[in-house]
C-alpha positions as CSV (number, residue, x, y, z in Angstrom):
1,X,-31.5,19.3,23.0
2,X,-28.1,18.2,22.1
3,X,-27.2,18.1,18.4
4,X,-26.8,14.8,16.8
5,X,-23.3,13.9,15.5
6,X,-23.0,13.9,12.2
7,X,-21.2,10.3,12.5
8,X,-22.0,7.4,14.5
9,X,-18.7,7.1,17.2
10,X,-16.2,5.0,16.8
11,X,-16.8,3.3,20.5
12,X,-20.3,3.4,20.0
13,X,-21.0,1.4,16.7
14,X,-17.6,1.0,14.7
15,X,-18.5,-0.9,11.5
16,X,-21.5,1.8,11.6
17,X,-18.9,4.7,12.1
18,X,-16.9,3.1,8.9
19,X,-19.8,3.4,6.6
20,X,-21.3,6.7,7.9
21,X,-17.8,7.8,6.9
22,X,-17.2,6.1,3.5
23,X,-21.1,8.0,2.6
24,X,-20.7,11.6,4.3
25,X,-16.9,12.0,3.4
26,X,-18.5,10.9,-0.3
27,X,-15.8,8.4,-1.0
28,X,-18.0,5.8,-2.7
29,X,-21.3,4.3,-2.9
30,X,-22.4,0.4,-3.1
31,X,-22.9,0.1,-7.2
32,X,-26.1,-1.7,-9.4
33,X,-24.5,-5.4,-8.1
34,X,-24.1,-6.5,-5.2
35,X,-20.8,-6.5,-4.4
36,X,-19.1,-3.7,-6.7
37,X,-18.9,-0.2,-5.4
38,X,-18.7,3.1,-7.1
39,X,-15.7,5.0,-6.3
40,X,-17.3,9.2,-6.0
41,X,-14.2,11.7,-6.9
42,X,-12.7,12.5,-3.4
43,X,-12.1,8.5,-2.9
44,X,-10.7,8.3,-6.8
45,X,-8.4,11.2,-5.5
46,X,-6.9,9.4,-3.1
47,X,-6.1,6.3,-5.3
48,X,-4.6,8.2,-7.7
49,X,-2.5,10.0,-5.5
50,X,-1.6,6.1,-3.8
51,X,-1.2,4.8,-7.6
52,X,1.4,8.0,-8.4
53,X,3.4,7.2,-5.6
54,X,3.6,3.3,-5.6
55,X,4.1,3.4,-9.4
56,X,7.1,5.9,-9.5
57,X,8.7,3.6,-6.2
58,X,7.3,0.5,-8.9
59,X,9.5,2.0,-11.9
60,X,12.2,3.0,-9.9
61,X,13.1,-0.9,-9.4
62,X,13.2,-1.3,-13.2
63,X,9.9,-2.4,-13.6
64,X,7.7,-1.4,-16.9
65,X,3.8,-1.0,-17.4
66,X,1.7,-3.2,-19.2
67,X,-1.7,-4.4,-19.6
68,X,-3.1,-7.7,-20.3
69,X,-6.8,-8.7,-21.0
70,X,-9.9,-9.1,-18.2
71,X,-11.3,-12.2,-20.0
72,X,-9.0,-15.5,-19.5
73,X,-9.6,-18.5,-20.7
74,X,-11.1,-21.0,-18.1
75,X,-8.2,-23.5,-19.0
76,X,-5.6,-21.2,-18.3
77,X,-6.8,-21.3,-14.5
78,X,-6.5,-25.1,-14.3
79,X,-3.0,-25.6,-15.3
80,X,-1.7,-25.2,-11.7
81,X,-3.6,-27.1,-9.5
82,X,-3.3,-24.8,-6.3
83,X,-4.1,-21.5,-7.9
84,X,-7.2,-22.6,-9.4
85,X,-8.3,-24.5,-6.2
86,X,-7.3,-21.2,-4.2
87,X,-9.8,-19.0,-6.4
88,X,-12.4,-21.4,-7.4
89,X,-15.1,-20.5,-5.2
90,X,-14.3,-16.6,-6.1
91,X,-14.4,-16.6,-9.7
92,X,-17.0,-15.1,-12.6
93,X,-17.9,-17.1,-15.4
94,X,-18.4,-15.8,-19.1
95,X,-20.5,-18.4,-20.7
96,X,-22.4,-16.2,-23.8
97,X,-20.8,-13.5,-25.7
98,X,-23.3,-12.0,-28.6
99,X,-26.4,-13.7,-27.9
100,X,-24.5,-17.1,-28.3
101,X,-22.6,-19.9,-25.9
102,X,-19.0,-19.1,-26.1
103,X,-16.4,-22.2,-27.1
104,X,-14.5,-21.9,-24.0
105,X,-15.4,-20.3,-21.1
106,X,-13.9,-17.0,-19.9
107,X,-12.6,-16.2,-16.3
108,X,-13.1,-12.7,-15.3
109,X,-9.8,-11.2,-14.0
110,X,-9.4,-12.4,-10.2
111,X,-5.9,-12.2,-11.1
112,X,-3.2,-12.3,-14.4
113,X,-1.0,-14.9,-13.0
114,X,-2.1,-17.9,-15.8
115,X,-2.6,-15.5,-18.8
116,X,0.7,-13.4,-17.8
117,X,2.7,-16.9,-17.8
118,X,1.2,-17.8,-20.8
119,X,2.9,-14.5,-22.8
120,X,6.2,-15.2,-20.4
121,X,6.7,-18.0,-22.2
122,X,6.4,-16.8,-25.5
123,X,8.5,-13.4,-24.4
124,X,11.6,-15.1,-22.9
125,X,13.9,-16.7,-24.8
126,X,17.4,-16.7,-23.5
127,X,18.8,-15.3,-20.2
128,X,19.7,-12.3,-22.5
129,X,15.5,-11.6,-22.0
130,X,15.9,-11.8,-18.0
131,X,14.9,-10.4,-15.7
132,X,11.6,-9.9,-17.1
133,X,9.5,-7.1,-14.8
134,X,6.3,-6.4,-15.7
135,X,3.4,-4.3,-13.5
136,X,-0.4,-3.1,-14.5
137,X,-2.9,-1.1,-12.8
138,X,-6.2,-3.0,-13.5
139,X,-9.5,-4.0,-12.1
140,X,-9.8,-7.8,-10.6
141,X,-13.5,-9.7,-10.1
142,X,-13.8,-12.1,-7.2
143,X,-17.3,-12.7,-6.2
144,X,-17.2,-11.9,-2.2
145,X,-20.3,-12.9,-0.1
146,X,-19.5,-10.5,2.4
147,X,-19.2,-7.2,1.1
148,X,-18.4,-4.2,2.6
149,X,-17.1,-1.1,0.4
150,X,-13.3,-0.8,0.1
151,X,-12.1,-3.8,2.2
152,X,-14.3,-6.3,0.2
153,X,-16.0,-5.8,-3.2
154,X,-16.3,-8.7,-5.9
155,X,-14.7,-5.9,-8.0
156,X,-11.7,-3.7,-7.0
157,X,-8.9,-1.7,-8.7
158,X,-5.4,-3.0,-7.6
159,X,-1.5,-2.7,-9.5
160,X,-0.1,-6.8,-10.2
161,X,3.5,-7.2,-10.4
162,X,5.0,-10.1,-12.1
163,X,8.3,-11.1,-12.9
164,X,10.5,-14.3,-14.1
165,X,14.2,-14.1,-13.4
166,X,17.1,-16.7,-13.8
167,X,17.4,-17.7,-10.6
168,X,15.5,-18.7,-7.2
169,X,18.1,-16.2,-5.5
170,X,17.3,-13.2,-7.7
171,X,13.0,-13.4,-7.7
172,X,13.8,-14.2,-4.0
173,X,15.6,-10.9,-3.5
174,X,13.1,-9.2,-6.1
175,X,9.9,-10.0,-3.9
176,X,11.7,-9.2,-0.5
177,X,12.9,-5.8,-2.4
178,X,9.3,-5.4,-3.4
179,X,7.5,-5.9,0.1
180,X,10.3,-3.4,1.9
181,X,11.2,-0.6,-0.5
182,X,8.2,-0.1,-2.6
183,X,5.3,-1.2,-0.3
184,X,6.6,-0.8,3.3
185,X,8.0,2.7,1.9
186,X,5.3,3.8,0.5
187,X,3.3,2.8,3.8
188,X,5.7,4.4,6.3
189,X,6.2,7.6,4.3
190,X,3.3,8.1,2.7
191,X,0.8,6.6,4.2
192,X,1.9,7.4,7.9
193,X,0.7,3.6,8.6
194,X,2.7,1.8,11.1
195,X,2.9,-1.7,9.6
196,X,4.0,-4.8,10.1
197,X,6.4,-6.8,8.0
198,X,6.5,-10.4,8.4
199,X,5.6,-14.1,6.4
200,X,2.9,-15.6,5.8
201,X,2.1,-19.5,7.6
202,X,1.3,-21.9,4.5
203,X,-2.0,-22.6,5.4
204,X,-2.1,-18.0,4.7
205,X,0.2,-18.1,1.8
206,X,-1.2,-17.1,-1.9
207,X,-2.5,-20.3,-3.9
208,X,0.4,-21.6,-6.0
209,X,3.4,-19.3,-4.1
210,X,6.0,-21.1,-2.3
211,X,6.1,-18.0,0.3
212,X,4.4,-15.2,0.4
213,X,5.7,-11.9,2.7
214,X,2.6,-9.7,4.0
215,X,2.4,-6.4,5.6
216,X,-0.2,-6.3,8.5
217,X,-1.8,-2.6,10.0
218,X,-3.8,-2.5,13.1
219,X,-7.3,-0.7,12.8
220,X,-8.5,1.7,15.5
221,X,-10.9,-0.8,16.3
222,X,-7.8,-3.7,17.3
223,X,-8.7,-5.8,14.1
224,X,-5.7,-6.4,11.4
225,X,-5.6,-6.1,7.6
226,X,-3.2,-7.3,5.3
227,X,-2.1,-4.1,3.4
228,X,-0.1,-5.6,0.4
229,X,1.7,-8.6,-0.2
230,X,4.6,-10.4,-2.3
231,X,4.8,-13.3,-3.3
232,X,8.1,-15.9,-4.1
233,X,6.1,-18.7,-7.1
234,X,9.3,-20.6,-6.8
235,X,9.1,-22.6,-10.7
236,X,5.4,-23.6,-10.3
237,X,3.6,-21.6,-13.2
238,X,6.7,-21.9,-15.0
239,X,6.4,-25.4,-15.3
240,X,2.6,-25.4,-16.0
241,X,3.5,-23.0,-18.9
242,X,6.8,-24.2,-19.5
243,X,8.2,-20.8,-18.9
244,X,12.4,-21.7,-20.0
245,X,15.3,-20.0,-21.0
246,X,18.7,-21.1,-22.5
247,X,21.0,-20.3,-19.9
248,X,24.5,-18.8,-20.7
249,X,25.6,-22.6,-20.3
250,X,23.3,-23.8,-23.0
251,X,20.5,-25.6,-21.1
252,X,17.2,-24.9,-21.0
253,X,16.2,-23.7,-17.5
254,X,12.9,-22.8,-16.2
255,X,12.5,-19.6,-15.1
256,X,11.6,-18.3,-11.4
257,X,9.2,-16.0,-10.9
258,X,7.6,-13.7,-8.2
259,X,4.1,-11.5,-8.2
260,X,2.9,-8.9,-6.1
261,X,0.0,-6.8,-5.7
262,X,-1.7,-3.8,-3.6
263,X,-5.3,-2.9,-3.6
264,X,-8.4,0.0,-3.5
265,X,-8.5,-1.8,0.3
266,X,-5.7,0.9,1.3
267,X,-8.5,3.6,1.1
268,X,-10.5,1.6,3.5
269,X,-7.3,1.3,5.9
270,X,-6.9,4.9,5.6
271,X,-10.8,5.6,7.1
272,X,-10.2,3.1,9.8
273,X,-6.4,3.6,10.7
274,X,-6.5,7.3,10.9
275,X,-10.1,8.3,10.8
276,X,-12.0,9.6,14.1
277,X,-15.4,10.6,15.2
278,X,-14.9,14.1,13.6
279,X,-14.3,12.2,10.1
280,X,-11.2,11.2,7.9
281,X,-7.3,12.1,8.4
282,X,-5.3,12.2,5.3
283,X,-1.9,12.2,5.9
284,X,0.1,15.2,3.8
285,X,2.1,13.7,2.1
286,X,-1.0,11.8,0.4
287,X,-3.8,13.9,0.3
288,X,-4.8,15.5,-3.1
289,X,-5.9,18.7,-0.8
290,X,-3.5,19.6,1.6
291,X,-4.8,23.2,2.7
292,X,-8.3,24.8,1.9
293,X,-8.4,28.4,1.8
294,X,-12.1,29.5,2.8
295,X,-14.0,32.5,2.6
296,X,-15.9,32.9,5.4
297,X,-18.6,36.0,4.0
298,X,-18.3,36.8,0.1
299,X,-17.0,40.7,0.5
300,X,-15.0,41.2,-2.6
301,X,-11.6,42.0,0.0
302,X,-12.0,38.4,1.4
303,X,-12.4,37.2,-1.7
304,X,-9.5,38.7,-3.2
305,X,-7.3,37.8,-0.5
306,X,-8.4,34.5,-0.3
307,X,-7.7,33.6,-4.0
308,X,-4.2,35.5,-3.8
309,X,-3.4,33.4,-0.6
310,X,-4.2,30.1,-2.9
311,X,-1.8,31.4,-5.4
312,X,1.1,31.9,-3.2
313,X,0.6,28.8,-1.3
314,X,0.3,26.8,-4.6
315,X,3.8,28.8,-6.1
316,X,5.1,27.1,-2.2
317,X,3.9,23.8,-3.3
318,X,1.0,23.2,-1.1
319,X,-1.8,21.4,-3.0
320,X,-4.3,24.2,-2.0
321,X,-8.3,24.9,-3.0
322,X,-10.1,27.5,-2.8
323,X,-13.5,27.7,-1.0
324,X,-15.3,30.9,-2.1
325,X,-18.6,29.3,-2.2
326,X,-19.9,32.1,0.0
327,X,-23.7,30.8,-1.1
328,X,-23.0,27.8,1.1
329,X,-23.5,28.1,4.8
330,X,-19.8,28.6,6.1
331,X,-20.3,26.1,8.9
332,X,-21.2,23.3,6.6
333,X,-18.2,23.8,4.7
334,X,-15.9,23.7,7.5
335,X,-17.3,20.1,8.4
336,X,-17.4,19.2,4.6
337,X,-13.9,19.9,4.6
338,X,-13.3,18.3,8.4
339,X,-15.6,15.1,7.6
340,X,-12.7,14.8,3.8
341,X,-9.6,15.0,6.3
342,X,-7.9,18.0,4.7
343,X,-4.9,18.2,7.0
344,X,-5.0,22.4,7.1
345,X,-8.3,24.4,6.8
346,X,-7.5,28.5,6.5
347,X,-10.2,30.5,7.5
348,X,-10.6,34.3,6.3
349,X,-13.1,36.9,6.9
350,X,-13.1,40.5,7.2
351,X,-11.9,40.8,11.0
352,X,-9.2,38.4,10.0
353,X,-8.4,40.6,7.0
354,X,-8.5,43.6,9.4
355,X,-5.9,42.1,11.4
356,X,-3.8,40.6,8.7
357,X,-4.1,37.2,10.1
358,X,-6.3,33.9,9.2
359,X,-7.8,31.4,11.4
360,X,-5.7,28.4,10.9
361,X,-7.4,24.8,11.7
362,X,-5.3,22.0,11.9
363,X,-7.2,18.7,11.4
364,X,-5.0,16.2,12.1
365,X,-4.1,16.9,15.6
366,X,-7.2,18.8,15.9
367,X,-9.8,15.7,17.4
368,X,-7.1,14.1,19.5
369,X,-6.2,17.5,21.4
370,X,-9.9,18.2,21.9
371,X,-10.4,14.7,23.9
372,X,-6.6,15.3,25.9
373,X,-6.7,19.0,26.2
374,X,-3.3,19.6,24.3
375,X,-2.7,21.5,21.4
376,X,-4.5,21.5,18.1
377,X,-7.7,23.2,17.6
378,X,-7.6,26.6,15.9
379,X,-5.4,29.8,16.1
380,X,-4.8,33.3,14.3
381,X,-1.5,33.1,12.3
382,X,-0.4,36.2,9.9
383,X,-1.3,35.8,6.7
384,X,2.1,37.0,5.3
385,X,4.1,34.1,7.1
386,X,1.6,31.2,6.1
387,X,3.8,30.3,2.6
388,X,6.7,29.6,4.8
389,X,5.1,28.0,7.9
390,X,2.5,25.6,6.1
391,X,4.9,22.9,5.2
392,X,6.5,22.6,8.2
393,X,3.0,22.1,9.6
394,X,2.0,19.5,7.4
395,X,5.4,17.5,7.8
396,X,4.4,17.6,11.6
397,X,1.2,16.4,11.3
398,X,2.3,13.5,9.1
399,X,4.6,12.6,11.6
400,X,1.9,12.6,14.2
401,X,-0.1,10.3,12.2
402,X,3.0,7.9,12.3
403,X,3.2,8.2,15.6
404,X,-0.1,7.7,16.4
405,X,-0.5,4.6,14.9
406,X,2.9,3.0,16.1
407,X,1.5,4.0,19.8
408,X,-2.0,2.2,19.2
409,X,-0.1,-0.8,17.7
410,X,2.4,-1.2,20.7
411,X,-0.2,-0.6,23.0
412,X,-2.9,-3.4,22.2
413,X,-0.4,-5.9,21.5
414,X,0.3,-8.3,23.9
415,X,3.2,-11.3,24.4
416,X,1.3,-14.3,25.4
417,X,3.0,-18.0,25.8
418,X,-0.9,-20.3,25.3
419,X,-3.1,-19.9,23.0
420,X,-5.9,-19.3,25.4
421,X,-4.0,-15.7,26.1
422,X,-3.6,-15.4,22.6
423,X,-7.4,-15.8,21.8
424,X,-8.1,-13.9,24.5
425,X,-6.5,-10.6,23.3
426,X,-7.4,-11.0,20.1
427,X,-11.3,-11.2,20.6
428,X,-10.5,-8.6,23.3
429,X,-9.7,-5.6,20.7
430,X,-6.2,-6.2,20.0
431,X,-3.1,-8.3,18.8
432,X,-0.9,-11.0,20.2
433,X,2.5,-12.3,19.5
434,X,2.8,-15.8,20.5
435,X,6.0,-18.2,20.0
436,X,5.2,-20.0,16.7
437,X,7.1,-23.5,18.5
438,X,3.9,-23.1,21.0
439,X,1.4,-22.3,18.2
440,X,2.2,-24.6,15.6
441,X,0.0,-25.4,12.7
442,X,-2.5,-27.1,15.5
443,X,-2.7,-24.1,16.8
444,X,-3.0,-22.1,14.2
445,X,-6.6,-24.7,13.3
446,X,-7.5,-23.8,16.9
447,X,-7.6,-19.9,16.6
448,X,-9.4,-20.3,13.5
449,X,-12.3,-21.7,16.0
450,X,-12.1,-18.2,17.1
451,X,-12.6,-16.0,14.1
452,X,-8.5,-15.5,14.1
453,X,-5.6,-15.8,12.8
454,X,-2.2,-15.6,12.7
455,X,-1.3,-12.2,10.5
456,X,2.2,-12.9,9.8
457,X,5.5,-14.6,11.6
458,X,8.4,-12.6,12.4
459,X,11.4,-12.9,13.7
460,X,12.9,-12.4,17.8
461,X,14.0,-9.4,16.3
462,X,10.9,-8.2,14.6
463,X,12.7,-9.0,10.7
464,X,10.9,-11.2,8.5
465,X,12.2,-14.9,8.7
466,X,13.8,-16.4,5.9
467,X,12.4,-20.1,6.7
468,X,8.5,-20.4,8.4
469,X,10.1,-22.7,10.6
470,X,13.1,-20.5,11.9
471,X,13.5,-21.0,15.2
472,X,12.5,-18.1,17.2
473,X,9.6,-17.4,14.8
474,X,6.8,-15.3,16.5
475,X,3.1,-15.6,15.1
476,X,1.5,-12.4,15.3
477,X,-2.1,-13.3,15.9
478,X,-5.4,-11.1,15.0
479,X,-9.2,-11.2,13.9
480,X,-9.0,-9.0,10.4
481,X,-10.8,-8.3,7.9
């Protein structure tokens, strides 16, 4: 009798495959209410290996820390009309605090733009005070009806820039500089996501932003997912906070302002953009593991020469662990460590230590060279020469993962002219690009008959537009999640 996989595949039952993963790779588990999840330590690992790189990219653009509090005044959300029509349906309600009604309700955190203004316009005075950058890493509650771990929870962990400058030009420039060099960056190089960077329609764009720039990844199941955006607030919360300044000319200006903000959903795009029927795929440059030594019997030689071999790779620079749990089973380690994604697994045991080599497992091309019969899988490498060779390997690997991705992208996306082709491709497993002059906002009301929607616009060239309206503009069109 064949054995059963140990995950559902992906062809077979994807949304199945997704949570099989999320459980057995024991990234997180649904919490105590419906709709929050608890993140298990491998899946925290990976956010705070995301949060370490976006915030150093974050700081780098002058940008400081802060933190501001989870309960906001109910009042504060109605002060700009779209924002708290955007988030009504979504938001948590503190009515009792200490056994007794509370004066004024309290908002849970589904986001810090009202309560941020409110200390903006306390903070700036002058345009001595601008620009005013400002980023924290917090948690966010909006009560989802749909939940599934990762991509939707009612509560997530996420970073929330916010900033106020002098001009329209300036937070312009500031949420453009955002969405390229800190999220698309970090995506690129990081991540090994291909992405795509484009605008949001107005009927997509953030409630109470005046434009809001996206960046959109294709799943291996054809669906999108917005990855991170940034929004431009133009002067609206300013003006319900009065938010001013006294301008070197005197007058007292309001201040323009952008916001911008990335999510726990990257560790769900990382299952289902990389992820294959063997388990995860953490690209190198990201994972908190990026070579397992393992002991394959517990004879004190192996062991010795497996802990040295950890030592010297760490002294090279590879983030390296040691598996010399000899009391488990070696085979269920190997697909322990296969099912987490570690990029390189090093296998020793006493013929390998006979022959001065290891068994080296590479799991990133490893699945994909199985099913085409090219490269990957294992090999004998001397154990001498693996310090040098292993970061070589892994910068391969994450390049693979790159290219993979941009080749799945390019491949299921199709150039349609109606939007009968265009829902037809989409509901097929894949994307469509579709003149925005033939779409239209019509059209746009039409796909949405269809479960989709357009992603993002971009321009002829494939640069993000500067006016929704550009001519040229192409609507990138997708079911997501």
């Amino acid at each position: 009798m064949a054995k059963a996989p140990v995950l559902t595949p992906q062809a077979l039952d994807f949304p199945r495959w997704y949570q099989d993963l999320i459980t057995k790779a024991e990234l997180a588990d649904n919490g105590p209410v419906r709709g929050t999840m608890v993140i298990r330590p491998y899946g925290y690992g990976l956010w705070e290996r995301m949060q370490a790189e976006m915030d150093a990219r974050i700081k780098a653009t002058g940008t400081q820390n802060a933190y501001f509090p989870l309960l906001i005044p109910q009042s504060y959300l109605t002060r700009e009309a779209d924002h708290v029509e955007g988030f009504a349906p979504e938001l948590a309600v503190v009515t009792h605090g200490g056994g007794k009604e509370i004066e004024e309700p309290a908002v849970v955190r589904p986001t810090s733009e009202t309560i941020i203004n409110d200390y903006f316009s306390k903070w700036v005075q002058s345009y001595r005070d601008l620009p005013l950058l400002i980023n924290q890493w917090a948690n966010v509650v909006r009560w989802e009806l749909r939940p599934r771990l990762f991509l939707r929870t009612s509560e997530f962990l996420w970073q929330e820039g916010h900033t106020a400058h002098a001009t329209y030009e300036e937070a312009r420039d500031f949420a453009a500089h955002i969405h390229r060099r800190v999220y698309e960056d970090f995506m690129v190089n990081v991540l090994a996501m291909d992405v795509v960077p484009g605008r949001k329609t107005a009927k997509e764009r953030f409630a109470g932003a005046v434009n809001t720039l996206t960046l959109e990844g294709m799943m291996g199941d054809g669906k999108a997912l917005q990855m991170a955006t940034s929004h431009e607030l133009g002067q609206n919360f300013a003006k319900a906070f009065d938010t001013r300044y006294l301008s070197r000319e005197g007058r007292q200006e309001l201040v323009w302002q952008t916001s911008w903000g990335s999510t726990t959903r990257m560790i769900g795009a990382l299952v289902m953009m990389h992820g294959d029927d063997d388990g995860l795929r953490v690209p190198p440059r990201l994972a908190q593991i990026q070579a397992v030594v393992l002991a394959i019997k517990g004879d004190e030689p192996v062991l010795a020469k497996v802990r040295e071999l950890g030592d010297r790779l760490g002294a090279a620079g590879v983030r390296v662990r040691v598996d010399d749990r000899t009391d488990i089973p070696f085979g269920r380690r190997a697909v322990d460590w296969e099912l987490k994604g570690v990029p390189v697994r090093i296998e020793i045991g006493p013929r390998d230590l006979e022959n001065g080599t290891a068994m080296l497992a590479r799991r990133i091309p490893g699945s994909t060279s199985r099913a085409s019969g090219t490269g990957g899988g294992k090999e004998p490498v001397p154990l001498d020469a693996l310090p040098e060779l292993l970061p070589g390997i892994l910068e391969e690997d994450q390049a693979l993962l790159l290219r993979q991705s941009r080749e799945r992208r390019e491949a299921r996306t199709a150039e349609v002219s109606t939007i009968e082709e265009a829902v037809e491709a989409a509901t097929a497993g894949g994307w469509a690009r579709i003149p925005w002059s033939v779409l239209g906002e019509e059209g746009e009301a039409k796909l949405a008959d269809h479960a989709v929607t357009v992603r993002c616009l971009v321009a002829e060239d494939g640069s993000v537009p500067d006016d929704g309206d550009a001519p040229g503009n192409v609507a990138v069109v997708a079911r997501a999640y």
